[in-house]
Residue frames relative to the residue before (quaternion, step in Angstrom):
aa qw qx qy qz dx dy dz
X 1.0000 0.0000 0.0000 0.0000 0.00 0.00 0.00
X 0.7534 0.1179 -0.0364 0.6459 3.64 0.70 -1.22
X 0.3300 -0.5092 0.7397 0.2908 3.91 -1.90 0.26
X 0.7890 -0.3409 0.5009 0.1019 2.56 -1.75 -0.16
X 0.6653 0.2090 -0.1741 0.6952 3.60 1.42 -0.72
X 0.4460 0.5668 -0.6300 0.2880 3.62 0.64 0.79
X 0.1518 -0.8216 0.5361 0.1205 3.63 0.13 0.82
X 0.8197 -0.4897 0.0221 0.2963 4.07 -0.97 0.56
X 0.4488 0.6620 -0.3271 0.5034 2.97 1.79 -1.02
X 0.7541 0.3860 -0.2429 0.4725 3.77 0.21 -1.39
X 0.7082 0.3854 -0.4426 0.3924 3.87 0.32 -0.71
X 0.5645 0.5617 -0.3837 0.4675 3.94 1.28 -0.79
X 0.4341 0.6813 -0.4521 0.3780 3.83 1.03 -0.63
X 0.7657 0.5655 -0.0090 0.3064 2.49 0.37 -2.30
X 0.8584 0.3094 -0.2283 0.3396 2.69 0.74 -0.76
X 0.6550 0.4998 -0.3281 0.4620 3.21 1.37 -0.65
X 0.4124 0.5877 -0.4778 0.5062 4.01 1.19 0.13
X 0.8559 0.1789 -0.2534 0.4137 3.59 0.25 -0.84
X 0.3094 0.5536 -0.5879 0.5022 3.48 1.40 0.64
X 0.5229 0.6305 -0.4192 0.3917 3.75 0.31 -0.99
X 0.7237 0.6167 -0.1340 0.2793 3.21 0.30 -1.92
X 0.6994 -0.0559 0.3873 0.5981 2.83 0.99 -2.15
X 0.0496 -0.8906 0.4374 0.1144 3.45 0.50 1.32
X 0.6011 0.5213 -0.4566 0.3981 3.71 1.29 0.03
X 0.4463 0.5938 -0.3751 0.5546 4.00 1.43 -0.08
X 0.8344 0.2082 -0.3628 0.3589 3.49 0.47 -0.87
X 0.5580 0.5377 -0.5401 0.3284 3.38 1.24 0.69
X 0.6160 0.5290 -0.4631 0.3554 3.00 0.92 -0.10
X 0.4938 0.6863 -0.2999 0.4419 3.57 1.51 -0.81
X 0.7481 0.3816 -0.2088 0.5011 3.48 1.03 -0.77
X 0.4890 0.6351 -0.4198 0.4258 3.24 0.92 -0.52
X 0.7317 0.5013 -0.1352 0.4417 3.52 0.67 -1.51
X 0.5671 0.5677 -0.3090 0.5105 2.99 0.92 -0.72
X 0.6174 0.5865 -0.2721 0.4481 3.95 0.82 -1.52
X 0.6095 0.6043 -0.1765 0.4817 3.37 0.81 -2.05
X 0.7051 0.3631 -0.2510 0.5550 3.95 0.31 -1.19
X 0.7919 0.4229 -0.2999 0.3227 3.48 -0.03 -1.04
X 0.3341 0.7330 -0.2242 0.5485 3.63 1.88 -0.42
X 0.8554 0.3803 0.0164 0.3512 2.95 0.45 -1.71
X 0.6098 0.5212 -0.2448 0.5446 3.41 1.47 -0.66
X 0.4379 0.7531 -0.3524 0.3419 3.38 1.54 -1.36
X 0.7910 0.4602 -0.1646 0.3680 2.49 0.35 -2.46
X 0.8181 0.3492 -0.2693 0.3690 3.74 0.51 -0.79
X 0.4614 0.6299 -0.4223 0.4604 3.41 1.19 0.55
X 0.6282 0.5813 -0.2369 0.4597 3.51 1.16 -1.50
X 0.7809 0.5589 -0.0559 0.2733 3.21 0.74 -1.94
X 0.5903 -0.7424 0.2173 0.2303 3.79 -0.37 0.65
X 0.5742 0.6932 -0.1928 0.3906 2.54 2.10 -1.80
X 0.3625 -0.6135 0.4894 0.5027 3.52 -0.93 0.55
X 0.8199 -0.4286 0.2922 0.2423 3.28 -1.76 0.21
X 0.5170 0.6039 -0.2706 0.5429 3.62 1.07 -0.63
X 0.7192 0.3442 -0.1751 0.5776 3.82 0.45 -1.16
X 0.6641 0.2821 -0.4271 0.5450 3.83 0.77 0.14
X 0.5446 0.4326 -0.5598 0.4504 3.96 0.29 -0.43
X 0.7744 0.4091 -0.2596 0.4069 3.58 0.27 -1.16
X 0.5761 0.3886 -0.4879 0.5283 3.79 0.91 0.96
X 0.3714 0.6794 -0.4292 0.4650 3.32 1.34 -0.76
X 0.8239 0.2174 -0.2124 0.4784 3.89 0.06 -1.11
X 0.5958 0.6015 -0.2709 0.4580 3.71 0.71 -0.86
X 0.8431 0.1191 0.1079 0.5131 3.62 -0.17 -1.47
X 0.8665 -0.1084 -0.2002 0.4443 3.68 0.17 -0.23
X 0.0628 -0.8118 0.5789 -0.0444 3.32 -0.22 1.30
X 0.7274 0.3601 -0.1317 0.5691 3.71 -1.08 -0.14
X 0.7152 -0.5184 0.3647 0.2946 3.21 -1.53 0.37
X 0.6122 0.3796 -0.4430 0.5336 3.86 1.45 -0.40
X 0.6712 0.5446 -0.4314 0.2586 3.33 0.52 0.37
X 0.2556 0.9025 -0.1353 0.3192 2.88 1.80 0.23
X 0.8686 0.1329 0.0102 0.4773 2.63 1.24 -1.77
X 0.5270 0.6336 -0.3823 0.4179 2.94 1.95 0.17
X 0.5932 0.6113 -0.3605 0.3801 3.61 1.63 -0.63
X 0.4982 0.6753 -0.3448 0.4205 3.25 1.76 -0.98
X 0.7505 0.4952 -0.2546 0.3560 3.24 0.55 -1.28
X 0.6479 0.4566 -0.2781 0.5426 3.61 1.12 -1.26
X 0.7508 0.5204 -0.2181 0.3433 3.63 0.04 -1.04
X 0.8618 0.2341 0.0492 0.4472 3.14 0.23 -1.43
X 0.5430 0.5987 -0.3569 0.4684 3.95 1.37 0.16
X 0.7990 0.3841 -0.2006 0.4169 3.33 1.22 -1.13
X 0.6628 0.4562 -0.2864 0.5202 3.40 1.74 -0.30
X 0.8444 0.2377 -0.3180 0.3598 3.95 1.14 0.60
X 0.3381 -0.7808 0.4219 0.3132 3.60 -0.05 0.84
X 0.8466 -0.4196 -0.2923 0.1478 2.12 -1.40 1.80
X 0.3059 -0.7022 0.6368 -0.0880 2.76 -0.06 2.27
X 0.3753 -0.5264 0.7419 0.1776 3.50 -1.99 0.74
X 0.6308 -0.6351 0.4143 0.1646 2.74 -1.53 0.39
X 0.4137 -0.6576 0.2554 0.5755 4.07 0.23 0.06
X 0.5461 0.6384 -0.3115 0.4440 3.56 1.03 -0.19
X 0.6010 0.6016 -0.1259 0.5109 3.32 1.13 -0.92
X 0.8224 0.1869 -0.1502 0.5159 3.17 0.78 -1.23
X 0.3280 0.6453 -0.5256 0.4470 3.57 1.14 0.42
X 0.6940 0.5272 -0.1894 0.4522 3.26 0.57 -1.92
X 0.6393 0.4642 -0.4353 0.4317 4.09 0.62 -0.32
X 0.8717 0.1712 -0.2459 0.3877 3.33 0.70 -0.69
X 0.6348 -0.1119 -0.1865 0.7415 3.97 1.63 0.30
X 0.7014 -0.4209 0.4271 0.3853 3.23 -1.73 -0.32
X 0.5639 -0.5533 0.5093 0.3413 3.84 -1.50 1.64
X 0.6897 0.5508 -0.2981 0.3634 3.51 0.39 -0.85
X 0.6270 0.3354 -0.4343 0.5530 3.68 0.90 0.03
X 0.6907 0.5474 -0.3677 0.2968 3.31 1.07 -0.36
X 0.5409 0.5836 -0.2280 0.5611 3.28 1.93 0.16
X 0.6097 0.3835 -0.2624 0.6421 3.57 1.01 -0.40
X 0.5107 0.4020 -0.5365 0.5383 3.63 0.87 0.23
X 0.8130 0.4294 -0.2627 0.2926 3.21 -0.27 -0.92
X 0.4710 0.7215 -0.3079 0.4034 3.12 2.02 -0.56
X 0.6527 0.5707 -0.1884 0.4613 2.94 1.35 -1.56
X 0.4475 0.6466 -0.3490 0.5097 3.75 1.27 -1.18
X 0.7386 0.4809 -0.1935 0.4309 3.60 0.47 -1.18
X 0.6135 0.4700 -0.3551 0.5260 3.58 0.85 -0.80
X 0.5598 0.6354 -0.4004 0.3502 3.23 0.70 -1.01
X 0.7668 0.5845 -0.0706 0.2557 3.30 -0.09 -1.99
X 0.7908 0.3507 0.0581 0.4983 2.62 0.86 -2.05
X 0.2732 -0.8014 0.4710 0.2474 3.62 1.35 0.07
X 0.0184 -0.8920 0.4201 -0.1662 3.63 0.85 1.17
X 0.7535 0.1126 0.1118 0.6380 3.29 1.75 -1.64
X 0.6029 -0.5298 0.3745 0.4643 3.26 -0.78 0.70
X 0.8703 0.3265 0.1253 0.3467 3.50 0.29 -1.25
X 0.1861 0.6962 -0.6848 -0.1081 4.18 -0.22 -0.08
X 0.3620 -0.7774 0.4661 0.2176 3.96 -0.58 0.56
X 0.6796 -0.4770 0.3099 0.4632 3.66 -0.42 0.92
X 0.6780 0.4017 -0.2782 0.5491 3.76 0.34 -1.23
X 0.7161 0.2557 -0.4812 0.4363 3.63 -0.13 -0.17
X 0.3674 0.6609 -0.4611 0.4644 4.03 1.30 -0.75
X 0.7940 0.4019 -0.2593 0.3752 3.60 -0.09 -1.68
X 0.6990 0.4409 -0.2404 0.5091 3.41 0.63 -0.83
X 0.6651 0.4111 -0.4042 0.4746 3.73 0.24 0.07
X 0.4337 0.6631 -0.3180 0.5207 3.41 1.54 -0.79
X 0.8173 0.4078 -0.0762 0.4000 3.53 0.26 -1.20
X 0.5755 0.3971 -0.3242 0.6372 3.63 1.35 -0.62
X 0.7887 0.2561 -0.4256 0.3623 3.45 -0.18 -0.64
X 0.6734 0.4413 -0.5151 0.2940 4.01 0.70 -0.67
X 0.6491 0.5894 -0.3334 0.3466 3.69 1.70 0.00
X 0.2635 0.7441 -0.2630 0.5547 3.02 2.31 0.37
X 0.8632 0.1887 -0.0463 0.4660 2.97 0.22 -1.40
X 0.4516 0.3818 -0.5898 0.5500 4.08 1.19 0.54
X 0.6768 0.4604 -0.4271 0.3842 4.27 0.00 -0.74
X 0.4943 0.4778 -0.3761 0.6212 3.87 1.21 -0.16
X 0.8327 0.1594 -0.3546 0.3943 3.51 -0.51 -0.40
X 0.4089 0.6630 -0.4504 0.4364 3.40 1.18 -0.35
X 0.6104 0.5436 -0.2376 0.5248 3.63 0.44 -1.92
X 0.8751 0.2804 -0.1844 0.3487 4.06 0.39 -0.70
X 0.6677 0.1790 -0.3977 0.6033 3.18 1.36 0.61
X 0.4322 0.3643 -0.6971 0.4410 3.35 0.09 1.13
X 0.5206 0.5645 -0.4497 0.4562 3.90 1.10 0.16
X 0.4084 -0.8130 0.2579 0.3252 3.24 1.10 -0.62
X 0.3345 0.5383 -0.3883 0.6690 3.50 2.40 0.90
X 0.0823 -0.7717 0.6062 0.1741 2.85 -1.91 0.59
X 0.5589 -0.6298 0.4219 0.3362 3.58 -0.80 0.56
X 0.7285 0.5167 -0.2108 0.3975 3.46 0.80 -0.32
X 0.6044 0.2645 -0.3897 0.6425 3.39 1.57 1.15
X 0.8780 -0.3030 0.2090 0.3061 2.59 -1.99 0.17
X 0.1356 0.7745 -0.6177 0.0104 4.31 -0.18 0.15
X 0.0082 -0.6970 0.6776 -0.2344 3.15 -0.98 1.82
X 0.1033 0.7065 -0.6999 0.0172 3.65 -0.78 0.40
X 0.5611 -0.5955 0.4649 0.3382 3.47 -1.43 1.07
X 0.1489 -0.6743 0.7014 0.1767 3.80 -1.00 0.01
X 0.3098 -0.6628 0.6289 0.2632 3.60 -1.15 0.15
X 0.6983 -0.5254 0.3800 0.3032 3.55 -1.48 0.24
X 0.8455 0.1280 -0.4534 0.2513 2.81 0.72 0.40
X 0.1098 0.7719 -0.4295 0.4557 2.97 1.40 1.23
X 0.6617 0.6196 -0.0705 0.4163 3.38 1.12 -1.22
X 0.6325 0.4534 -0.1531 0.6091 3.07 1.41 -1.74
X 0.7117 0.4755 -0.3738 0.3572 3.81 0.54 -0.82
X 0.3203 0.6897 -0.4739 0.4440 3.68 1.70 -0.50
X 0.1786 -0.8145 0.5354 0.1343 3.91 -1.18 1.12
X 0.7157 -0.3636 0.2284 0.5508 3.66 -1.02 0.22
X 0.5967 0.5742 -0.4726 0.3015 3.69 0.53 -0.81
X 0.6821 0.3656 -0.3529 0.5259 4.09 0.52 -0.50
X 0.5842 0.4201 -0.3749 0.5845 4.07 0.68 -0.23
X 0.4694 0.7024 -0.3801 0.3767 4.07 1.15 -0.06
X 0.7308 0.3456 -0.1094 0.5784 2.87 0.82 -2.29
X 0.5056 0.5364 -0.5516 0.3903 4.42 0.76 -0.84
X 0.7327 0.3306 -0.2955 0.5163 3.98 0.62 -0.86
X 0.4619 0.4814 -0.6049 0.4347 3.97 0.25 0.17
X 0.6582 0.5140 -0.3643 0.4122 3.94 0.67 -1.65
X 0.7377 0.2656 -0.3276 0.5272 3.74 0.52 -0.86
X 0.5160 0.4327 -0.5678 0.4734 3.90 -0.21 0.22
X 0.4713 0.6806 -0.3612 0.4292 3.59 0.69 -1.10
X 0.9083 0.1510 0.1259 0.3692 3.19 -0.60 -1.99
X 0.4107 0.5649 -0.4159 0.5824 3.37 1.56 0.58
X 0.6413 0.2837 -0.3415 0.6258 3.76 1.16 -0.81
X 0.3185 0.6815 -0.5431 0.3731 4.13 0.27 -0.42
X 0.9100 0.0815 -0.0027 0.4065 2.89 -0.50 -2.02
X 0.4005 0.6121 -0.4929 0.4712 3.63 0.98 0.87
X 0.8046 0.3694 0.0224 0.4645 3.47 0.78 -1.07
X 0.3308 -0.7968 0.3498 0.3651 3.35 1.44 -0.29
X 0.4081 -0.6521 0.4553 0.4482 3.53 -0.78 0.46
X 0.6794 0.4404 -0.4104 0.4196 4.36 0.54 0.71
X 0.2574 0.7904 -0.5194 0.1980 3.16 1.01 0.71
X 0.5837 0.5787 -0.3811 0.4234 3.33 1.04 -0.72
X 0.6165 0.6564 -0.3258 0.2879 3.40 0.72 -1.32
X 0.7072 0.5187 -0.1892 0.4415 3.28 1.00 -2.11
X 0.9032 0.1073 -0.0702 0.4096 3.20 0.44 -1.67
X 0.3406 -0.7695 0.4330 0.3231 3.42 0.95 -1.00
X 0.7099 0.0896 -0.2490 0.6527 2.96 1.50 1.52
X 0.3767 -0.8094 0.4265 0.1449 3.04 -0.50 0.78
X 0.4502 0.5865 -0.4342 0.5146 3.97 1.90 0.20
């Protein structure tokens, strides 16, 4: 959906046009958007080289409660005196709408309720893309930005401690693209399935 040089102005665009459209899409658009930006944050802030945080990313802090527990481990001990992500929700609205957004995100997805109603759509739309300007905000007044390239060197045996769970998803990508280029990347188009 977004690159990497889509910097905030353009993903909030984005997103709030197709909130317009379809205001349960742009929660879900925002949600992701929260989740990524969270997530870059965390590896901008944080010391670890990058490789040993993607691989918690799946392992330890998946999903949105994982959010705040990486915040805490990662990204407390490697900036002085860093706030917590809870904390700094709470400076600029309240963590707790930022959870009933995402709640909603859930209702959505997961088809929990018959129904989420545009107005609550719009308004989760809005807490989390104000979620996710008070994050990057929070990381360049650190003085990193989330919107380039972050690589840090790791040593070997850093590497070696990396578990099966990132060598998991490297073999999802080649099952993936082993069926890809069997099927062609228009299969949808022709048939709409690809059996």
């Amino acid at each position: 959906m977004f690159s990497l040089n889509d910097k905030r102005g353009k993903r909030r665009r984005i997103i709030f046009g197709e909130a317009q459209i379809d205001p349960q899409y742009g929660v879900v658009l925002a949600a992701m958007d929260f989740e990524w930006t969270c997530r870059r944050a965390i590896l901008a802030l944080s010391k670890k080289p990058t490789v040993v945080l993607y691989e918690k990313f799946i392992k330890d802090y998946s999903a949105f409660g994982g959010l705040e527990r990486a915040w805490t481990s990662e990204v407390l001990p490697s900036v002085k005196d860093a706030c917590n992500l809870r904390d700094l929700m709470n400076k600029k609205m309240r963590w707790e709408w930022v959870c009933d957004a995402m709640l909603c995100r859930n209702v959505i997805v997961h088809g929990t309720e018959s129904r989420v109603s545009d107005k609550e759509s719009r308004w989760a739309v809005c807490v989390l893309e104000d979620a996710c300007d008070a994050v990057v905000a929070y990381v360049e007044e650190q003085g990193k930005d989330i919107f380039k390239s972050i690589n840090r060197r790791r040593s070997k045996k850093e590497i070696d401690k990396v578990s099966n769970d990132g060598k998991k998803l490297k073999a999802w990508h080649e099952r993936v693209g082993k069926q890809i280029a069997k099927y062609g990347e228009h299969h949808w188009i022709r048939e709409g399935m690809i059996f």
